[in-house]
Structure formats: C-alpha cells, structure tokens
C-alpha positions in Angstrom: 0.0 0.0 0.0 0.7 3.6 -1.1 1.5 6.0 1.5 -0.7 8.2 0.0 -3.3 5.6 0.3 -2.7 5.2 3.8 -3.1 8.8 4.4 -6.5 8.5 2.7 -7.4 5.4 4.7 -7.3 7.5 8.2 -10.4 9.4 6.9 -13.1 7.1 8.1 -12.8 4.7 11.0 -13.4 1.4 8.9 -10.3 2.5 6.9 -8.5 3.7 10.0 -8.6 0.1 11.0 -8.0 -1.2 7.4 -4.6 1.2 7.3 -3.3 -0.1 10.8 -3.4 -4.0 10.4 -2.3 -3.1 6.6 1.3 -1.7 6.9 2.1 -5.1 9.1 4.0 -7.0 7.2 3.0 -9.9 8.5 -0.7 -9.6 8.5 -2.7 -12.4 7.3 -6.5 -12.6 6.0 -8.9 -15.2 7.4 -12.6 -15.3 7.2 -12.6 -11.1 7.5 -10.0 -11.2 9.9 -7.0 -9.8 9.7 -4.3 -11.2 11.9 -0.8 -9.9 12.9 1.4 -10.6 15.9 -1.0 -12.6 17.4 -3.6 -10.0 17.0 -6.6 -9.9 14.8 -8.2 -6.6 13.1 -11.9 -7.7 12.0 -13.2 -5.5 8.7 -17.0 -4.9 9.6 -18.4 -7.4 7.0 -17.3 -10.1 4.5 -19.2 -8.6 2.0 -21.0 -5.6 1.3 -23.8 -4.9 -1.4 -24.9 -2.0 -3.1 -28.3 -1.9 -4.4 -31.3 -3.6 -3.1 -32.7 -4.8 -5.7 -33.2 -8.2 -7.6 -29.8 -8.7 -8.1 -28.7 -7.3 -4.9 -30.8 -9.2 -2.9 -30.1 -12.0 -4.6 -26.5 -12.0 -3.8 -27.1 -11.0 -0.7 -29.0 -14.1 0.3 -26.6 -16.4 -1.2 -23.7 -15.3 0.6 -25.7 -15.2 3.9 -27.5 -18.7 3.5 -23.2 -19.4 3.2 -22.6 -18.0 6.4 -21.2 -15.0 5.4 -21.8 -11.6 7.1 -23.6 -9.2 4.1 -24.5 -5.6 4.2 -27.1 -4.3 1.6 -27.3 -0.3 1.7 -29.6 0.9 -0.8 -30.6 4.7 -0.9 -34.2 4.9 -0.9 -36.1 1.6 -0.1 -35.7 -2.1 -0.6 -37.0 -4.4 -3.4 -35.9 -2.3 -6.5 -37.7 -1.0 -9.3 -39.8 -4.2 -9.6 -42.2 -2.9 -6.7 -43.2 0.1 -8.9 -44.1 -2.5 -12.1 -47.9 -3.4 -11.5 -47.4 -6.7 -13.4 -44.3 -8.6 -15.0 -45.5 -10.7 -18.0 -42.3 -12.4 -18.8 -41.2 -13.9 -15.6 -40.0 -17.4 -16.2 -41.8 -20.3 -14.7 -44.9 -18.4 -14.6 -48.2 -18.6 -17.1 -49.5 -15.8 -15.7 -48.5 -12.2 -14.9 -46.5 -11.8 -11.8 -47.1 -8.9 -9.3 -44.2 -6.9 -9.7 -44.3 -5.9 -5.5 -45.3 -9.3 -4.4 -41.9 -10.7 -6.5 -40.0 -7.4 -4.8 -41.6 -8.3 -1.4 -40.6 -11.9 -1.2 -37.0 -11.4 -2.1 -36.6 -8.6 0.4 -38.6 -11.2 3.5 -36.0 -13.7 2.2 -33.2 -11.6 2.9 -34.1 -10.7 6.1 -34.8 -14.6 6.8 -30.8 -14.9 5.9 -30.2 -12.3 8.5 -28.7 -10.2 5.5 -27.9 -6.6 7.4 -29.5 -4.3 5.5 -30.0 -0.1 6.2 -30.7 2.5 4.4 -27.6 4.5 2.4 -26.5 6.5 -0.5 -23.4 5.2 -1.0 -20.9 7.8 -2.9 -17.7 6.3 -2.6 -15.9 2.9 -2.9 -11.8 2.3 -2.5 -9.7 -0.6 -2.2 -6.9 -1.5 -0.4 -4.7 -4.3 -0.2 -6.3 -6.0 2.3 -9.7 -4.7 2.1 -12.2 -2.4 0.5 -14.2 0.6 2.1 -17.5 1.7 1.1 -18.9 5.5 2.4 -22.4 6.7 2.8 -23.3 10.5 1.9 -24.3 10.9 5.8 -20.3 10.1 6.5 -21.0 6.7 7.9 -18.1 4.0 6.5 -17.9 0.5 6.2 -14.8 -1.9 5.2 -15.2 -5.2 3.6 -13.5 -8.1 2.3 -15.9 -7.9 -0.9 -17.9 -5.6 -2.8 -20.7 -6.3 -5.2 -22.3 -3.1 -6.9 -26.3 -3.7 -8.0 -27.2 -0.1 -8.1 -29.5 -0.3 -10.8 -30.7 2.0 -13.0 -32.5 5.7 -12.3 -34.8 7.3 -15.0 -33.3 9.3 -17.3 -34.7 13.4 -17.0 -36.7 14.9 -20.1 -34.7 18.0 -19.1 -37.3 20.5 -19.9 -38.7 24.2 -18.0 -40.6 22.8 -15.2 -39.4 19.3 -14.6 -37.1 20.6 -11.8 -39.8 22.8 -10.6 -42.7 20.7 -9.8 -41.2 17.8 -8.3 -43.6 16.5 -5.8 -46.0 18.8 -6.9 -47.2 16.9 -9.9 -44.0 14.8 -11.2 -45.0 11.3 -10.4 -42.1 8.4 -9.7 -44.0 5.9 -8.3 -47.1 5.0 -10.0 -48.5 1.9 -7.4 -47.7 4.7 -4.8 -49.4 8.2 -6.2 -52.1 7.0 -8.9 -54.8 7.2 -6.6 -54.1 11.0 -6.3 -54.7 11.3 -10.1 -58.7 9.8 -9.9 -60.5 11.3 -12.6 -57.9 13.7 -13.6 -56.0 13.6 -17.0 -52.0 12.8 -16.9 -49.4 12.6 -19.3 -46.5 10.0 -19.9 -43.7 10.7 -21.2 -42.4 7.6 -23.5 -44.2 4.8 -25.0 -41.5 2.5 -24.2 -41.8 -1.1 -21.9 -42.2 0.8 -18.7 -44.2 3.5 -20.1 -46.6 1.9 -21.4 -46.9 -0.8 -18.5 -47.1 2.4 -16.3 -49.6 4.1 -18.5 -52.1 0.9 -18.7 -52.4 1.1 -14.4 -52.6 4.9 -14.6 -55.7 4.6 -16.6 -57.5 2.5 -13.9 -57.6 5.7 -12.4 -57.1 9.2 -14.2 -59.7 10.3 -16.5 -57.6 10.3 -19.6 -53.6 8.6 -20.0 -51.6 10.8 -22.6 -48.8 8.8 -24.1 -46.4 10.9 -25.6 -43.7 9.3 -27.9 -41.3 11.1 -29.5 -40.5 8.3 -32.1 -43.2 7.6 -34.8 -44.5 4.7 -32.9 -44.2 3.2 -29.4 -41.3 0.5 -28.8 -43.1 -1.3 -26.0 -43.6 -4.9 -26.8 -46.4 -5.7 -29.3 -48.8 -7.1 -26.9 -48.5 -4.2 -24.7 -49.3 -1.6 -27.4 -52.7 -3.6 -28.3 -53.8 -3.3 -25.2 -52.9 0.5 -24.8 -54.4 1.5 -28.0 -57.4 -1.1 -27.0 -57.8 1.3 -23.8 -60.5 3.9 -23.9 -58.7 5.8 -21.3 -55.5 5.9 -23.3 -54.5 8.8 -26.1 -51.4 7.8 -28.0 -49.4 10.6 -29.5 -45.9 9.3 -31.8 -43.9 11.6 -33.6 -43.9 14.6 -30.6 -42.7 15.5 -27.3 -42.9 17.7 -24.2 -41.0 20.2 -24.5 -42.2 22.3 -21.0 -44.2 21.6 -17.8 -46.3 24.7 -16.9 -48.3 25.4 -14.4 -49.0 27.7 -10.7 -48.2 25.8 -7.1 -48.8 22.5 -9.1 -48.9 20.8 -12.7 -51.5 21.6 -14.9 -50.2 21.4 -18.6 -47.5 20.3 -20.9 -46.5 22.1 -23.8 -46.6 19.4 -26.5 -44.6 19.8 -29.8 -45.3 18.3 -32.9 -41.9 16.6 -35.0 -43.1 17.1 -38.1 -44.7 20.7 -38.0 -42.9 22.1 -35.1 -46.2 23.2 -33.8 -47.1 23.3 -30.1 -50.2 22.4 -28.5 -51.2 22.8 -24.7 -52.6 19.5 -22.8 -54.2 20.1 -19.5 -53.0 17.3 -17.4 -52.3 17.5 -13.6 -49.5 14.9 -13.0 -46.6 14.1 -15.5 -44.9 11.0 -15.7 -41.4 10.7 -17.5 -40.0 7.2 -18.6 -37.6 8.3 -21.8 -34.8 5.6 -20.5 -33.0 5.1 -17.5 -29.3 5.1 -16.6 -26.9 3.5 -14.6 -26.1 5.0 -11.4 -22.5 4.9 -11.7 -21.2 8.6 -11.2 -19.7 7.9 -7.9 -17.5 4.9 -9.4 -16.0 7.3 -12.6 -12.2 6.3 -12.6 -12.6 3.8 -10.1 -14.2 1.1 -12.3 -14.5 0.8 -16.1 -17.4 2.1 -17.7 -19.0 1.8 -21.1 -19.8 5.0 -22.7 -23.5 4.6 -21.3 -22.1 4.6 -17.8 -22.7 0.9 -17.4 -20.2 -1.1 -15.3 -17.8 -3.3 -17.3 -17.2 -7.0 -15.7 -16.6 -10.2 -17.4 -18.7 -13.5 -17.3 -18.2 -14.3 -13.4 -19.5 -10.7 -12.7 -15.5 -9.4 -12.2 -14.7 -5.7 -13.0 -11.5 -3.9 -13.3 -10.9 -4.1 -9.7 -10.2 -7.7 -8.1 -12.6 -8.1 -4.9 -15.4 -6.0 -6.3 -18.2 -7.6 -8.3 -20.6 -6.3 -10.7 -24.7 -7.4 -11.1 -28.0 -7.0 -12.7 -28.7 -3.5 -14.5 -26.1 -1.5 -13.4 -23.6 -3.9 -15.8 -22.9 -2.7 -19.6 -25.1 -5.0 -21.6 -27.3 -5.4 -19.2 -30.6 -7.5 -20.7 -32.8 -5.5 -18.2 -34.5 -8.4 -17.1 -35.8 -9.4 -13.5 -34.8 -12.8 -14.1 -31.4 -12.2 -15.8 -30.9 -9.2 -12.4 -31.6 -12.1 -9.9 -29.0 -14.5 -12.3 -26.4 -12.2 -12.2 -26.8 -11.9 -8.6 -25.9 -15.1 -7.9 -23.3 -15.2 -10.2 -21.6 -12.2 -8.1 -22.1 -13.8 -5.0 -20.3 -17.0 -6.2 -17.8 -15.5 -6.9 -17.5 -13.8 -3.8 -17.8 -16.3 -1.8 -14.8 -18.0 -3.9 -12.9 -15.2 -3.1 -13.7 -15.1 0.5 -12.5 -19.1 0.7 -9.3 -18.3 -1.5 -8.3 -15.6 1.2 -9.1 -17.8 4.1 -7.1 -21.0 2.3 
C-alpha cells in the first residue's frame, strides 16, 4: 500500500482500522479477519452490497445462506424498481403475470430470513486496499469489507425541460403503485411509450380520466402485446412523432406544452400529473475512474461478474449489456455472489 493511500485510509474509522493492520507486514486474512502478531483486526463485514434490488438481494442471500456476514445499503427503499411494475408478463416459470411488488416483497422477506444486514444509504464512494475495500455513505458513515458487489440499478433518465425541476412532488410522479390514486378522474401525461411507459400508462388509466402517451419516435417501442392493449384502452390517447418540450403550471402541474416533430407546432394539454420514462441510466457517477465504464455509464465486468478491480463484483442492470431483465438481475446476482464467496474461501485457504 501507497503511503498516500494510507493517508486516505485514516479518513473514516473502517479504513482507520484497514490502514493499521495493513502496513504489518506480516498480516494475514482469514474469514474477515486480519491477523498480525498474534492480534486480529476484523473488517465490519465479508461482503458488502450496493443496491437492493433483484440482483442485490439475490446475492445478498446467497452469501448469507453461506454464512457470510452481508450488508445491503440501498438509498431509498428495498426491493428495487420491480415494486413500482404493477405486473411482469415475462417472468420465467410463470403462465401468468407476476405482481411486480409481491416478487420485490418476497425477495426482500427472504433476505431478512438470511439475516442479511440491510439499512438504508446513499453510498458515494468505494476504494480498495490491499487487504480490504471501504465503502462511504453520503451521511459520513463508513464501512470496510473483504468484498464488494455493486447492484445499483438504474435511475430514470430526466426529459430535461422548463418545469421538470420545478414541480417535483407537486405533480411529477415516480412511483405509480404509490401516487395514482391522487390522479382519480384527472387527466396525466407519460412521457415515452417505451416497456415501462406503457406498463405504467395501462395502471394509470385504472384511475385518471384520460392517460396521454407521448412518444417522441413515430410509434411506441413497448412490446407488441402491450401496445394492443394500450391502444385497446379507452382511457388511453397515444401521441408518436412529438414530445414535451415544457411543464407549466401555478403551485402545481397543470399542462404540458406538446410539440409536434413534423410541424414544429405546439399544443397545450391540461393534465395535472406528468410522468417521465424516456430511459434510465446506470447509477454509476460515484464509481467514474474507479471502475471501467462503457460510454453509457454501465459497469464493465466479465462473465463471473468481475470488474477492473479484483474483490469488487458487478450485477443486474447496473452492468454494460445489461438485458434489463428481473430474471437475468436475480441471475447475475448469484453469479456475483459466487464468486464472492470464492474469493472469500481463496483468502481464508
């Protein structure tokens, strides 16, 4: 170790620690321990997790169920994006549609049944050392580990347009499971007629008035069957070839300026909540010159989840060429986690 690095390393007291046992020379690793002259240093978990969703949560279990001690931090909740998705058609195993928060649910009760250790964090930095990596939380809090696998996930991309910033909470909606029963009878707009916003538009309309689609393509990219049932929907209007290009309104949403592709001309919906699924990136700003991206900002790892770094795994969305699949997420998962756990056995050989 650097001694820069071991300057670094006095900044929080999990690296503290990790600095002290790692300028013995005679230190040894075994089963997160780190031993030296007869005395032993513990890091504060085997493994650490961030993201808790499918794929973090599956890896999480696995390496618990192993007798491994796991922390999952995720920032806002637990369960992932799943538990926002009214229905997944294309679960495997299933004939029938699977609830996306029931699925979310039963992997998070599962975890806990493993006795995974999991709290909530916004994690905004990850280092490794020779002997151990450290993970930090925005509120200052740090943990070290022998491990790290990242399963941030994806957050949805911004339209970036006047009034986006403005009125969130006061008529942007993120969570449509959560806020569609403020919307009853009232008209809304979604922006993109992608997978997630047309699956997103379809339970909207059990509830607003009227669902505006707005596509800025010439037709919608969701999968077939989920466009014949949109444009089968009463409550659904389906505009391609325009886009919002402003959110007006007073103390809350009540319009979005709508421009046509074609004619450039603009037209004014009244709607009172807007909802925007253009994409979604990978949370990965925090890990910039720490681990190798693809120019989408995806996390670069081979085919047993290993990236750039040795001890720190990559799984589910977050990973460049990611499928975007719930059951490809809880797949990669446990891929990460066997590896882990490899590496954790290899250390303690």
């Amino acid at each position: 170790m650097q001694k820069s690095d071991l300057v670094k390393g006095t900044r929080e007291k999990g690296q503290r620690r990790a600095s002290r046992f790692a300028m013995c020379p005679g230190w040894r690793r075994r089963f997160g321990q780190y031993v030296c002259g007869g005395r032993e240093f513990s890091v504060d978990y085997d493994a650490i997790i961030v993201g808790g969703g499918a794929a973090g949560l599956s890896a999480g279990t696995h390496l618990s169920r192993a007798g491994y001690r796991v922390l999952l931090l995720d920032k806002e909740s637990f369960g992932g994006q799943i538990m926002n998705v009214e229905w997944i058609e294309d679960f495997p195993g299933s004939a029938v549609p699977v609830s996306g928060a029931v699925l979310g649910s039963g992997l998070v009760n599962e975890a806990e049944k493993c006795d995974v250790h999991m709290q909530l964090g916004e994690v905004v930095e990850i280092e490794s050392y020779s002997g151990c990596k450290s993970v930090r939380c925005a509120d200052g809090r740090g943990y070290t580990s022998s491990v790290v696998i990242v399963a941030g996930g994806l957050r949805p991309r911004k339209l970036g347009v006047p009034g986006e910033d403005r009125f969130q909470d006061k008529g942007m909606i993120h969570c449509t499971l959560c806020d569609a029963g403020l919307y009853d009878g009232q008209a809304v707009a979604v922006c993109g007629g992608g997978h997630a916003g047309v699956v997103e538009a379809l339970y909207l309309a059990n509830h607003a008035s009227t669902v505006h689609i707005i596509e800025a393509q010439s037709g919608l990219s969701a999968p077939a069957p989920l466009q014949e049932r949109a444009y089968a929907n009463p409550g659904i209007e389906i505009r391609c070839g325009a886009e919002v290009v402003e959110i007006v309104g007073d103390r809350f949403v009540t319009g979005v300026q709508v421009q046509s592709a074609a004619t450039g001309q603009r037209e004014l919906l009244n709607v009172s909540g807007v909802l925007v699924r253009v994409g979604f990136d990978p949370a990965t700003e925090y890990l910039e010159g720490v681990l190798s991206l693809d120019d989408r900002g995806g996390i670069v790892a081979n085919d047993v989840s290993e990236t750039n770094v040795p001890g720190i795994m990559a799984a589910g969305d977050i990973r460049s060429e990611s499928p975007r699949k719930v059951a490809a997420a809880v797949s990669e998962g446990i891929s990460a986690a066997m590896r882990a756990q490899r590496l954790l056995q290899m250390a303690a050989a």
